[in-house]
Every structure is written in C-alpha cells, then in structure tokens.
C-alpha positions in Angstrom: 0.0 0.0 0.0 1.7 3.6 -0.9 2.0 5.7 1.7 -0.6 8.6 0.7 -3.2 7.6 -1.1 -4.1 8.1 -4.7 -7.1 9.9 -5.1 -8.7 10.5 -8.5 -11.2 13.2 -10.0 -14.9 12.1 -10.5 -17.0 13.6 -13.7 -17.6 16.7 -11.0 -13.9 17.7 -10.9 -13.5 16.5 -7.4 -12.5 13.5 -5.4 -15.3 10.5 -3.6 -15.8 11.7 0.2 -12.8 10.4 2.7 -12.9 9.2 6.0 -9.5 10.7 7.3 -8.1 9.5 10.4 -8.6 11.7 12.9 -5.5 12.3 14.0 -2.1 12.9 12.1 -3.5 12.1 8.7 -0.8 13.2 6.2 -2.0 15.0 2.4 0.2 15.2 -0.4 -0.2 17.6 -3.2 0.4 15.5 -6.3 1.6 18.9 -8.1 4.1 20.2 -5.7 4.4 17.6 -3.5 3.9 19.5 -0.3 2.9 17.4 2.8 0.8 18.3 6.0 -0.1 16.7 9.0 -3.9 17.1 9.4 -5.9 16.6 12.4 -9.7 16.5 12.8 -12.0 17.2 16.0 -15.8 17.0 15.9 -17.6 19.4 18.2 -21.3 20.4 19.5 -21.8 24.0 19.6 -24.5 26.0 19.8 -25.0 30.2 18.4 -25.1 32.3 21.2 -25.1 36.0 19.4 -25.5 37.3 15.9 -23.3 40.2 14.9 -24.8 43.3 13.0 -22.3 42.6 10.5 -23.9 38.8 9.6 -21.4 37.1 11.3 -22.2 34.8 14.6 -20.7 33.6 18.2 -20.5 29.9 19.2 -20.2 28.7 22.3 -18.9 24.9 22.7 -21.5 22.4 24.4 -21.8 19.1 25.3 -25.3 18.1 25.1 -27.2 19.1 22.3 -26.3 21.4 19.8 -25.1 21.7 16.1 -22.2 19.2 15.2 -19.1 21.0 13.6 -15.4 19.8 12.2 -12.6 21.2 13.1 -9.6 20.7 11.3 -5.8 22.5 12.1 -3.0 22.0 10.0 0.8 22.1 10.0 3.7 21.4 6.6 5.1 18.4 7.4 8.6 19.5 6.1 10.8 16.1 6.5 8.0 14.1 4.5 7.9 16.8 1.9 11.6 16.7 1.6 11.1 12.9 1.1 8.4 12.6 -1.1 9.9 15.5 -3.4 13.2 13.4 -3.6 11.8 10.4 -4.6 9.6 12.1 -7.2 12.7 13.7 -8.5 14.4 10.6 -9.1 11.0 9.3 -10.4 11.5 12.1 -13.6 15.0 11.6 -13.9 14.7 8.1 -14.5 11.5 8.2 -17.3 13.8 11.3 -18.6 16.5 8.9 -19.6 14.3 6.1 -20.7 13.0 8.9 -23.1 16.3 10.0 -24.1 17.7 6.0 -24.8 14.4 5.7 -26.6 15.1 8.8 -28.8 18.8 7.1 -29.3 17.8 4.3 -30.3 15.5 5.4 -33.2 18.1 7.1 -34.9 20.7 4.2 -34.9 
C-alpha cells in the first residue's frame, strides 16, 4: 500500500468523500508535493449571538447542539523533503528512458 493515497477526480472535478483518520493524517499535493499533518475534532456548539455585521458567536457544548469539524493544519517539512526526492528521481529516470528511446531510433 503507498503511503498517501491516490485519489482521483470524478465527472464533477472533485474527489469521492474520505474518511480521514482523525488524527495525524498526512495529504500530499500531487503537483508540488507539499505534505501536512492534518488533524480533525468533531464538536457540538450551539450560536449564542448574531453580529450586526452577519457574522455569529459559538459557544462549545456538550449536550445538544449543532455538530461541527474542526480541522488544524501544519507542513510536514521532512516528509515533503522525502516525497519531493523520490519524485525527482522518479523524472529523472522516465527522462533517460526517453532520451535512450530517442537514441535508439536514430541508430
């Protein structure tokens, strides 16, 4: 199993839903290969005051009230560093097997 997963585009222009682990789940950007460390938290809160500009207050409960995620984020710079490398060498290597390939249709 790779260490990220793959995840593909649908006919919408997005991925299927995900159930992330909740805790240190680790997203790679396939273009960049940029890492982070992800972690989730589900919460009840519940509006306790609307703003005259449209925006609201929350107040965390623990009985009823709304359910919301939370999500915080960090760049995991030593697994970018990794994954970068290893995609480098990844291009280099299809880079010469164009080249050879070039080569030998001339000879």
């Amino acid at each position: 199993m790779a260490k990220y997963p793959i995840i593909t585009e649908t006919k919408s222009g997005k991925s299927d839903w995900l159930m992330p682990e909740m805790q240190n789940y680790r997203m790679a950007c396939c273009d960049c290969g940029l890492v982070h460390d992800i972690d989730f938290k589900v919460i009840r809160i519940k509006k306790i005051k609307d703003f005259a500009d449209g925006s609201s207050s929350y107040q965390r409960v623990f009985k009823r009230g709304k359910l919301q995620v939370m999500l915080r984020a960090g760049r995991n710079n030593r697994a970018t560093g990794q994954l970068r490398r290893k995609k480098h060498k990844i291009e280099v290597k299809n880079e010469i097997a164009r080249d050879r390939t070039k080569i030998q249709k001339k000879v």
